[in-house]
VMD Tcl script that draws the C-alpha trace (Angstrom):
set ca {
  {-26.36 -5.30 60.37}
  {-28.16 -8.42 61.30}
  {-27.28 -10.90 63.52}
  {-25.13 -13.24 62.36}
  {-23.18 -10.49 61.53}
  {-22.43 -8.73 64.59}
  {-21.47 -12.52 66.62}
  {-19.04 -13.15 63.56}
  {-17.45 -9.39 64.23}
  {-17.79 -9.65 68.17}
  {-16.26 -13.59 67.53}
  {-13.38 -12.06 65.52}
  {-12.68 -9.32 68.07}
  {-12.55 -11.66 70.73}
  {-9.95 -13.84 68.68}
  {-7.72 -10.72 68.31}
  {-8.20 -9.29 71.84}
  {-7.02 -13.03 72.92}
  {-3.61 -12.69 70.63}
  {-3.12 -8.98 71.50}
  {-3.43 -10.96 75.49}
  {-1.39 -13.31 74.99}
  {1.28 -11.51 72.54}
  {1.43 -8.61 75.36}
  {2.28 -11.69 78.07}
  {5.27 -12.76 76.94}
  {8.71 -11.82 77.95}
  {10.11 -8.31 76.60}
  {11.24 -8.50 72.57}
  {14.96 -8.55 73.71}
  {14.10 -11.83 75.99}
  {11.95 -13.26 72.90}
  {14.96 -12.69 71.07}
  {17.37 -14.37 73.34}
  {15.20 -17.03 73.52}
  {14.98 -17.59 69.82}
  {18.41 -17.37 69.40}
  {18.85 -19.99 71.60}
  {16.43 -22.16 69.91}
  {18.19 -21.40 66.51}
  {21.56 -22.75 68.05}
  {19.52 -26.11 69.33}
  {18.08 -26.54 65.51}
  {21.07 -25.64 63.77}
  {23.31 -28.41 65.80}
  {19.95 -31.01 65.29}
  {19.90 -30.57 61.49}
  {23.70 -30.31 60.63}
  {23.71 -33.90 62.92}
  {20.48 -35.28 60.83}
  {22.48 -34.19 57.22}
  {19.44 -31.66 56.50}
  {21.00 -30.09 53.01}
  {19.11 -28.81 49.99}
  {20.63 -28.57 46.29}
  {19.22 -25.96 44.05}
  {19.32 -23.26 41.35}
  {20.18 -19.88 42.56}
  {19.72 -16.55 40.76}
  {22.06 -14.06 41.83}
  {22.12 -10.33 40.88}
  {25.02 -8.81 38.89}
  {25.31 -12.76 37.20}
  {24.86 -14.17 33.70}
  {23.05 -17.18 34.47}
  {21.79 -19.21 37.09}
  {24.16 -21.75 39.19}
  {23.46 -24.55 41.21}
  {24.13 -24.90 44.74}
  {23.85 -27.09 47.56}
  {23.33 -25.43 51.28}
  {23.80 -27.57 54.29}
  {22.50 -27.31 58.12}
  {25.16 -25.46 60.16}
  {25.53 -26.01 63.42}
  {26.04 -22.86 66.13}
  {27.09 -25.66 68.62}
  {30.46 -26.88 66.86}
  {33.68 -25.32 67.13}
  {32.89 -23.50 63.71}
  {29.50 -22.29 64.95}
  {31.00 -21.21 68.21}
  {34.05 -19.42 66.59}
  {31.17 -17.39 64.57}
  {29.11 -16.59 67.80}
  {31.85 -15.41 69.48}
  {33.80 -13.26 66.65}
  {30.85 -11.85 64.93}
  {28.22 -9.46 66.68}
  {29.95 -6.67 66.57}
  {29.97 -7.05 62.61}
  {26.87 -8.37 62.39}
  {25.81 -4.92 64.22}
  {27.43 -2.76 61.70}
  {26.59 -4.22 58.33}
  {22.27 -4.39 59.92}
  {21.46 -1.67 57.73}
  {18.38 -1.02 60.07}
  {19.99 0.59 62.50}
  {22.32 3.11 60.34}
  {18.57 4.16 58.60}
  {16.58 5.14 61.53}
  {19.47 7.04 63.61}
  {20.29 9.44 60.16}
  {16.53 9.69 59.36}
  {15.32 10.56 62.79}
  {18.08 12.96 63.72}
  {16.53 15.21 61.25}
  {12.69 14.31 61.63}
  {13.45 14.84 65.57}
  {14.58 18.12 65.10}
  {11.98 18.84 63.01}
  {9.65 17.62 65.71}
  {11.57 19.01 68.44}
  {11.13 22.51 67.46}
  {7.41 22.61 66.39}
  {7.35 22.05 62.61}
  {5.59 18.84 62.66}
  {2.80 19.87 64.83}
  {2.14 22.95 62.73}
  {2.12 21.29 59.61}
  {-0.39 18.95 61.27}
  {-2.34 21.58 61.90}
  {-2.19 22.77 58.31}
  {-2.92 19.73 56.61}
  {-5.55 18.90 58.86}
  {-7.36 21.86 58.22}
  {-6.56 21.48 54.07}
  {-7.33 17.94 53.85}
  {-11.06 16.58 53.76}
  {-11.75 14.40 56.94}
  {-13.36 11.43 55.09}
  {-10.66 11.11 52.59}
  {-7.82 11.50 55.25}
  {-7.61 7.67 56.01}
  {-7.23 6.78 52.26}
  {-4.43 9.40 51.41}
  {-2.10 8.15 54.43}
  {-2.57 4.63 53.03}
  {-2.06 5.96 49.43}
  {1.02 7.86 50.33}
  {2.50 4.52 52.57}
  {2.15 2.45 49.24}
  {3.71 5.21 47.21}
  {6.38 5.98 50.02}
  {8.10 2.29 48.59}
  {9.56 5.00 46.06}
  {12.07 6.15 48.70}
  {12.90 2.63 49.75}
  {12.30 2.94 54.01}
  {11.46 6.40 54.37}
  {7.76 5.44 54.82}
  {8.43 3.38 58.07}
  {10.50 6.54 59.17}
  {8.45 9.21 58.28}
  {4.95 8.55 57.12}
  {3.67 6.36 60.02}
  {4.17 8.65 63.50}
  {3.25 11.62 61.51}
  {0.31 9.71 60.55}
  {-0.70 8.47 64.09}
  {-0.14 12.09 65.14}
  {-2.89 13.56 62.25}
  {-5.45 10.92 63.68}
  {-4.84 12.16 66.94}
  {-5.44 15.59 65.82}
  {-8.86 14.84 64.29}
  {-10.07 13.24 67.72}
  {-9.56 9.87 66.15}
  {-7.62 7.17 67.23}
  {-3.55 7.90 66.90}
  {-3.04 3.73 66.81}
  {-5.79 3.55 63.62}
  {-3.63 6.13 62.09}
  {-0.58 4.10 62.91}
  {-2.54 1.09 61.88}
  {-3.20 2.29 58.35}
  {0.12 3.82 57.39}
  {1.86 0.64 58.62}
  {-0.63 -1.12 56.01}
  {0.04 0.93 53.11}
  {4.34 1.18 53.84}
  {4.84 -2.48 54.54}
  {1.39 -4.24 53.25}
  {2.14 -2.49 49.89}
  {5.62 -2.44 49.50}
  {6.14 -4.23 46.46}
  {4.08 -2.44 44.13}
  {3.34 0.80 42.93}
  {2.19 3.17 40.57}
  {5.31 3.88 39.46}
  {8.82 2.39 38.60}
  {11.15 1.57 41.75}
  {14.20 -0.13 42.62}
  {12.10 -3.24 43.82}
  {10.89 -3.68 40.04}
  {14.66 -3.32 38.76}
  {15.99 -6.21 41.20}
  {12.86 -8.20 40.39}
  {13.21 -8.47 36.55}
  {16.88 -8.63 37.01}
  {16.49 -11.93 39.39}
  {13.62 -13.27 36.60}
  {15.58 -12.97 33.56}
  {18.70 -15.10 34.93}
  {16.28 -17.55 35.87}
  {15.30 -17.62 31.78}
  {16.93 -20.20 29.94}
  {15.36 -18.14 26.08}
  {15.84 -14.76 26.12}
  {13.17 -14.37 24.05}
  {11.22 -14.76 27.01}
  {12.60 -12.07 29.68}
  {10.73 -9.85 31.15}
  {10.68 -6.20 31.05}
  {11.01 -3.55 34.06}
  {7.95 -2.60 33.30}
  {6.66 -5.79 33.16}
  {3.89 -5.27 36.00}
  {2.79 -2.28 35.74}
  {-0.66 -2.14 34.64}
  {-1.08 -4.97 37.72}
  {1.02 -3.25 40.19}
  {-1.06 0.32 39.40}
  {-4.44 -1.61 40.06}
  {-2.57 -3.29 43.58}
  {-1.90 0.01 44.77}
  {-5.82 0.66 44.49}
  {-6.86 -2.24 45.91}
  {-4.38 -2.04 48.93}
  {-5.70 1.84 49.18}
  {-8.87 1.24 49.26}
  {-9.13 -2.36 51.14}
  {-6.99 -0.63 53.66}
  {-9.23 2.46 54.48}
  {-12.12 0.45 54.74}
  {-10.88 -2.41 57.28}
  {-9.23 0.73 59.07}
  {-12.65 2.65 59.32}
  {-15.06 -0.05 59.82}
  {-12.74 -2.87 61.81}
  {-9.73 -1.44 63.05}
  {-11.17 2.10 64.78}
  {-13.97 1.21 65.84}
  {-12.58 -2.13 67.78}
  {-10.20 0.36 69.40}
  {-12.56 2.92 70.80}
  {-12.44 6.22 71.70}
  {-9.34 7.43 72.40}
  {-8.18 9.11 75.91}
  {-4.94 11.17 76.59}
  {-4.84 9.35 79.50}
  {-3.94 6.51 78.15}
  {-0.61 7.74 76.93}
  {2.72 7.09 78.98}
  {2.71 11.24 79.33}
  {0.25 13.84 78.71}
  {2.67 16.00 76.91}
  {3.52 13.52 74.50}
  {-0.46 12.37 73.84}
  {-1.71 15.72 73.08}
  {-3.45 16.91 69.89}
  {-2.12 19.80 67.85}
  {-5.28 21.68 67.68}
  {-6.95 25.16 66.97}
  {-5.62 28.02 64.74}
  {-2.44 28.49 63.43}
  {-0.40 31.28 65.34}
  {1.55 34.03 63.60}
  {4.68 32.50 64.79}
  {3.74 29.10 63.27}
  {2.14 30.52 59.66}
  {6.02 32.87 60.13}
  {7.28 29.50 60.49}
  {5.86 27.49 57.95}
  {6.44 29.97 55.49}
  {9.86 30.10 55.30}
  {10.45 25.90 56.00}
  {8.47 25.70 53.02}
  {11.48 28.49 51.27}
  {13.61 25.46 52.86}
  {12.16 23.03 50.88}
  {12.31 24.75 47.63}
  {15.99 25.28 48.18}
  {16.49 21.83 48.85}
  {14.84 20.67 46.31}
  {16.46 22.95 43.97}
  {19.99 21.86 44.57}
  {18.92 18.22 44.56}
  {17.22 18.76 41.02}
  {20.58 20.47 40.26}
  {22.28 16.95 41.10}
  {19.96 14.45 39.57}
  {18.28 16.40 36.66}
  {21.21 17.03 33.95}
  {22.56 14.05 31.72}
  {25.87 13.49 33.57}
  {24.49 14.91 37.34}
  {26.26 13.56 40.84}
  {23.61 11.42 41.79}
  {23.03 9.65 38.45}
  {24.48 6.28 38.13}
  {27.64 7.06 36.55}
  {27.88 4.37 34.21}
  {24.57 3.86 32.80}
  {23.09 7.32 33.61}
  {19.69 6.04 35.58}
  {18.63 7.74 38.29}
  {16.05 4.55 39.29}
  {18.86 1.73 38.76}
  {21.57 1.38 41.44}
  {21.90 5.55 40.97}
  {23.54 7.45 44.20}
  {19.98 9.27 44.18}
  {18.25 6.34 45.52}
  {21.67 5.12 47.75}
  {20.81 8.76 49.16}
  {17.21 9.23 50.14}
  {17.81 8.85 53.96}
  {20.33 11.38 53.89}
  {18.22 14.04 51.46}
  {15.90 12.85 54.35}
  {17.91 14.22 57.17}
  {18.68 17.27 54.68}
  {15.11 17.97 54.27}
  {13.98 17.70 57.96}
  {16.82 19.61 59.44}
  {16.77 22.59 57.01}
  {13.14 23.04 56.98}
  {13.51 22.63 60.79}
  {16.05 25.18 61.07}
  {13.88 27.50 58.87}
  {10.78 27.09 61.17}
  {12.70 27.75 63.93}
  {14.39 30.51 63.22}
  {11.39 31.75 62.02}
  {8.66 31.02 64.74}
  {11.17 31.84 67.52}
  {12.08 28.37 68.63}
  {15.65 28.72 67.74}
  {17.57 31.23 69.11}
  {20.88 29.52 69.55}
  {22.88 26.94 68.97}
  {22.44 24.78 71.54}
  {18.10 24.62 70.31}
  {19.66 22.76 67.36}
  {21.94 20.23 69.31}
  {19.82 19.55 71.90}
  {17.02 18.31 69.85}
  {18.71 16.30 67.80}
  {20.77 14.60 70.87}
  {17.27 14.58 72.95}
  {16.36 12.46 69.44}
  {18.93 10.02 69.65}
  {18.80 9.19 73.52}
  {15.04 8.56 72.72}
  {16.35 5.76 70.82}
  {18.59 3.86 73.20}
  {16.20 1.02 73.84}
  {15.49 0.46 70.17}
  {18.90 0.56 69.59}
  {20.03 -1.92 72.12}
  {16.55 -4.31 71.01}
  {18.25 -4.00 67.18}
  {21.75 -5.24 68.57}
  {20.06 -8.38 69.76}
  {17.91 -8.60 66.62}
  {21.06 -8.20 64.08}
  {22.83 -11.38 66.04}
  {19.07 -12.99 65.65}
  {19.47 -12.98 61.88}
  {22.72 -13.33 61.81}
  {22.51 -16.72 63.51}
  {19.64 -18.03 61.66}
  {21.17 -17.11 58.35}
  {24.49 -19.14 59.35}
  {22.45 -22.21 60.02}
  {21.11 -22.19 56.58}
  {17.92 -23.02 58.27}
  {15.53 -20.59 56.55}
  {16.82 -21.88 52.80}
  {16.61 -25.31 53.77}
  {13.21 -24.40 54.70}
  {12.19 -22.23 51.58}
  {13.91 -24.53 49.17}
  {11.68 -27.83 50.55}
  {8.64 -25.98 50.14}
  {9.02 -24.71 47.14}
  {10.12 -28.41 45.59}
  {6.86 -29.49 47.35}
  {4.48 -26.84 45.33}
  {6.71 -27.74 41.90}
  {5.75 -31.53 42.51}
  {2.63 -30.95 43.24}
  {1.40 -30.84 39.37}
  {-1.35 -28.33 40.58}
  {-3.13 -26.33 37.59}
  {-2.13 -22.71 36.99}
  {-4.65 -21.22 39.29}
  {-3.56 -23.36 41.84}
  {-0.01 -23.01 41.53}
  {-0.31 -19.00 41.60}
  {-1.96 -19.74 44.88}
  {0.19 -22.13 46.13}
  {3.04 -19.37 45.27}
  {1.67 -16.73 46.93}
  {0.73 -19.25 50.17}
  {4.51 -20.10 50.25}
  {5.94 -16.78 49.99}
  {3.87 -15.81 53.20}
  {4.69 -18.37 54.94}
  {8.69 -17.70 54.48}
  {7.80 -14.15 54.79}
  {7.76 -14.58 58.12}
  {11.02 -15.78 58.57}
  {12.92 -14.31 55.59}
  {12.69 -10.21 55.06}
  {13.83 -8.77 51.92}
  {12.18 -8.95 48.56}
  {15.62 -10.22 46.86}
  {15.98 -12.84 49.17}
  {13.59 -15.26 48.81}
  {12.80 -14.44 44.78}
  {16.70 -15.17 44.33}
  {15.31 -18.74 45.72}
  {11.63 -19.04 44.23}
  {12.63 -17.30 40.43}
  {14.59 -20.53 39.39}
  {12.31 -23.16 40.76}
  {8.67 -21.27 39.45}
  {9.30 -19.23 36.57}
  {10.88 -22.06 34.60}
  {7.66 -24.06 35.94}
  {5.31 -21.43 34.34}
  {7.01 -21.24 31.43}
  {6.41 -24.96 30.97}
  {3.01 -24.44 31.62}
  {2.76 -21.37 28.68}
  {2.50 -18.57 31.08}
  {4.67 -15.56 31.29}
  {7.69 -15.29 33.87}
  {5.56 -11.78 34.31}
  {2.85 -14.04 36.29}
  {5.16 -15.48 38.82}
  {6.80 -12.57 39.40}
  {3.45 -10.93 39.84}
  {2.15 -13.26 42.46}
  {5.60 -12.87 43.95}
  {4.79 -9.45 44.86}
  {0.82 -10.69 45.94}
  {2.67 -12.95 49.13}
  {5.63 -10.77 49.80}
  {3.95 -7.90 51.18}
  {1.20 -8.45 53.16}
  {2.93 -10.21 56.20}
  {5.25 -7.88 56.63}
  {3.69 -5.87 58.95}
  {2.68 -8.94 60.96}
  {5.99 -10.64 61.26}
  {7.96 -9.26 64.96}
  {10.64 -10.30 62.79}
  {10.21 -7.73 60.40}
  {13.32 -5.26 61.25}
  {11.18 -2.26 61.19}
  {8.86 -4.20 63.22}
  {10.65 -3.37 67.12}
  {10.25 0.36 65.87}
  {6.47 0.40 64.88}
  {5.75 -0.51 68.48}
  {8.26 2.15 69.85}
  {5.91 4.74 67.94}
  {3.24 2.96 69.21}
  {4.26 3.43 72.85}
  {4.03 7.28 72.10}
  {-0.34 6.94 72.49}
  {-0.37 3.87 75.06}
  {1.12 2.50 77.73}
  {0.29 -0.57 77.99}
  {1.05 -1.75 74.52}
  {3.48 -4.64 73.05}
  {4.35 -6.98 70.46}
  {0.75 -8.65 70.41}
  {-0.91 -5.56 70.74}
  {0.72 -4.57 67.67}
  {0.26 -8.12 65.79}
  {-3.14 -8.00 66.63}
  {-3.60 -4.59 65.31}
  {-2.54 -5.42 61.62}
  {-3.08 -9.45 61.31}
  {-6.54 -8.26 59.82}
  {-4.75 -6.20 57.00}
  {-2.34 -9.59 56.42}
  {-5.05 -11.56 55.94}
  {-7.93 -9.21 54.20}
  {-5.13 -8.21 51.92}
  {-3.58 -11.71 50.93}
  {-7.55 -13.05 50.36}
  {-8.44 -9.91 48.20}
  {-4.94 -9.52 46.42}
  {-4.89 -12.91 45.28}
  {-7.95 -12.72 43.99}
  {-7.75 -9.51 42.41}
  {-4.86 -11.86 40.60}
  {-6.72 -15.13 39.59}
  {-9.29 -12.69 38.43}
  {-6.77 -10.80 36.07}
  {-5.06 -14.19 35.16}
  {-8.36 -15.69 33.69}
  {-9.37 -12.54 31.94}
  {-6.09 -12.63 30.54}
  {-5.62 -8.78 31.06}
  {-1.99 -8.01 29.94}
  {0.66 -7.36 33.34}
  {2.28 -4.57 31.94}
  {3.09 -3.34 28.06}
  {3.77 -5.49 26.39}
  {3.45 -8.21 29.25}
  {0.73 -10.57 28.03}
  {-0.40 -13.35 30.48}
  {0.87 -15.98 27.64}
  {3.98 -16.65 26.37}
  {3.08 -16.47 22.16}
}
mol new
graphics top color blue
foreach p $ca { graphics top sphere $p radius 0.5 }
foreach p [lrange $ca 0 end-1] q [lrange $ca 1 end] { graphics top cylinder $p $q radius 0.2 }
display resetview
């Protein structure tokens, strides 16, 4: 490595160790919170008095075509605002979907913890899996995980910071690169998911000619070759970047010793008794739940249109066949290898599980009235509405606009979670703009996907966000929202550069999105 090379790195470094600083400095998330909220209430009243309002076309799902609408500043300060403040946090608390998610899912992966499964299946895969190709797989598996809608934040990424720790590695590079494949990849895949249903679905009511919709399948080919390049630009900025600008890890470190130790050495009878029969677990389970999705008219089949990928009870049901899976294959192992011998080794795991939660819990209560707030001020559309008029104005030539799409999209990213969201926003302002321009809708909705992902997992806003550092708080003590920013803004950025031009590059070869998906319209 010459030179130049190693002051760029140790110049970089110092630029990340100075946000992870000052990130770590500021007041705890719930203050941040409180503090934004008030600043939301401030804006809203400004804007509402200034007669901020926007007037666009709006895709909706479930609709025939799109309709026009006009959103207006809202103030939090009037008597309106105020009635909302007051009447709604305890509904804006129930219908956060977060928070219903990771209390079902964990109940049974805590278990599962709790009694000793997850530390001998560690020790399994560890000792079946090649070291070198260990990084690549957990980012492989995060980008696949999209699948099962959430389950990767739930599932994949402590296991994953737990298997690094295991090979002597670092357990936040393991968090690191999970967290990078889950939420850095989320809107592709290799294979057909809900994401791509809602996308199409948004597209085609933003289509004036039918002749021109788009297909399900309509970015496939791309979205097979994005999981690649996420894999494999992932693994690399974990194992040359991310690690090695971590260090060494030490036990020490950890909050408790018990809690920051390896699962290590040989399998004992007890565990390989253990594993044995949570693996006759997950062949039952899985047996039943073919039994339910598999035949023409099954349970879990969308009842009117038979799919199991579109709006079917099988996908509404994945966290719960999560919970299924963890606590029978827990209550397998532990029957098994000894750790259950009552009752009360069920309960108290899954109760130790929950109190574990209590201050993400109370963090999420404060985050739900967050977005509640900002989405009542209207502030975030206003905002996503201007700059997207700005781009369309702009007259910028196709390679520039796909840029200029993807740069906008990252920016709201920020501010605005949810794939459906801001493409509900975006599909009727860009895709009758490509159109224009003789491209397919497929294009826009591919470099949709190119600036949706990538800043998710560098966003504190991001709901999952407040949990990634819980997990992270598991291997360090001193650790925080800019320790956490600071350990994926590399991925946000290495994967936007790379992505989108992994996109330009497939645009000007004019390699087909999908079947039938050509770049031009004919």
């Amino acid at each position: 490595m010459s030179t130049v090379e190693i002051e760029q790195r140790s110049l970089l470094q110092k630029v990340l160790d100075w946000i992870e600083r000052v990130g770590n400095k500021v007041p705890h998330p719930v203050i941040i919170f409180l503090i934004l909220i008030g600043a939301i209430m401030v804006l809203s009243a400004i804007f509402q008095a200034a007669g901020s309002s926007v007037t666009f076309e709006q895709a909706q799902l479930g609709a025939d075509d799109v309709q026009t609408v006009t959103v207006a500043a809202r103030s939090l300060l009037d008597a309106d605002g105020l009635r909302f403040v007051f009447t709604s946090p305890v509904a804006n608390f129930n219908s956060f979907g977060v928070v219903g998610v990771i209390l079902v899912a964990m109940i049974g992966v805590g278990m599962a913890e709790e009694v000793g499964l997850i530390q001998a299946f560690i020790k399994r895969l560890v000792k079946v899996t090649p070291a070198r190709a260990i990084t690549f797989i957990i980012v492989l598996l995060g980008v696949l995980s999209s699948i099962a809608t959430d389950a990767g934040y739930l599932v994949l990424i402590p296991l994953s910071a737990a298997v690094f720790l295991s090979l002597g590695r670092h357990p936040l590079a393991g968090l690191a690169a999970a967290f990078a494949g889950v939420g850095g990849g989320f809107a592709v895949n290799i294979l057909i998911t809900p994401v791509d249903g809602m996308l199409a679905q948004i597209t085609n009511e933003a289509i004036a000619d039918p002749a021109n919709h788009v297909s399900i399948t309509g970015n496939l080919y791309f979205g097979i070759a994005s999981t690649l390049l996420v894999a494999v630009v992932a693994t690399i900025l974990t194992e040359k970047f991310v690690e090695p600008r971590l260090g060494p890890y030490h036990p020490s470190e950890g909050p408790e010793t018990a809690a920051t130790e390896a699962p290590s050495g040989e399998l004992s009878p007890e565990e390989k008794n253990g594993l044995r029969w949570a693996f006759w677990g997950f062949v039952g389970v899985t047996v039943v739940v073919l039994l339910l999705t598999i035949p023409p008219n099954a349970v879990l089949r969308n009842p009117e249109t038979g799919s199991l990928i579109e709006n079917s009870p099988f996908l509404n049901s994945i966290i719960f066949l999560i919970l299924i899976y963890f606590f029978v294959m827990g209550l397998c192992y532990g029957r098994a290898a000894g750790t259950i011998t009552g009752s009360m080794d069920v309960i108290n795991p899954m109760t130790k599980t929950i109190a574990g939660l209590s201050g993400l819990i109370f963090l999420l209560l404060v985050i739900s009235q967050f977005i509640a707030y900002f989405n009542y001020s209207n502030l975030g559309t206003i905002a996503a509405v201007n700059m997207a008029d700005a781009l369309e104005n702009a007259n910028l030539s196709t390679v520039w606009l796909i840029i200029g799409l993807i740069a906008v999209t990252a920016v709201i990213d920020i501010f605005i979670g949810g794939v459906v969201p801001k493409w509900a926003i975006f599909a009727p302002v860009f895709v009758p703009l490509f159109i224009q321009l003789g491209i397919s809708p497929d294009l826009a909705m591919a470099a949709y996907r190119v600036g949706d992902s990538p800043v998710n997992v560098a966003t504190p806003l991001m709901p999952y966000f407040a949990l990634i550092v819980i997990f992270a708080e598991r291997y360090r003590r001193k650790v925080g929202v800019g320790s956490v920013i600071s350990l994926m803004l590399p991925y946000t950025v290495v994967l936007l550069v790379t992505w989108s031009a992994l996109l330009v590059v497939w645009y000007l070869l004019g390699i087909p999105l999908g079947p039938g998906a050509s770049i031009y319209l004919h």
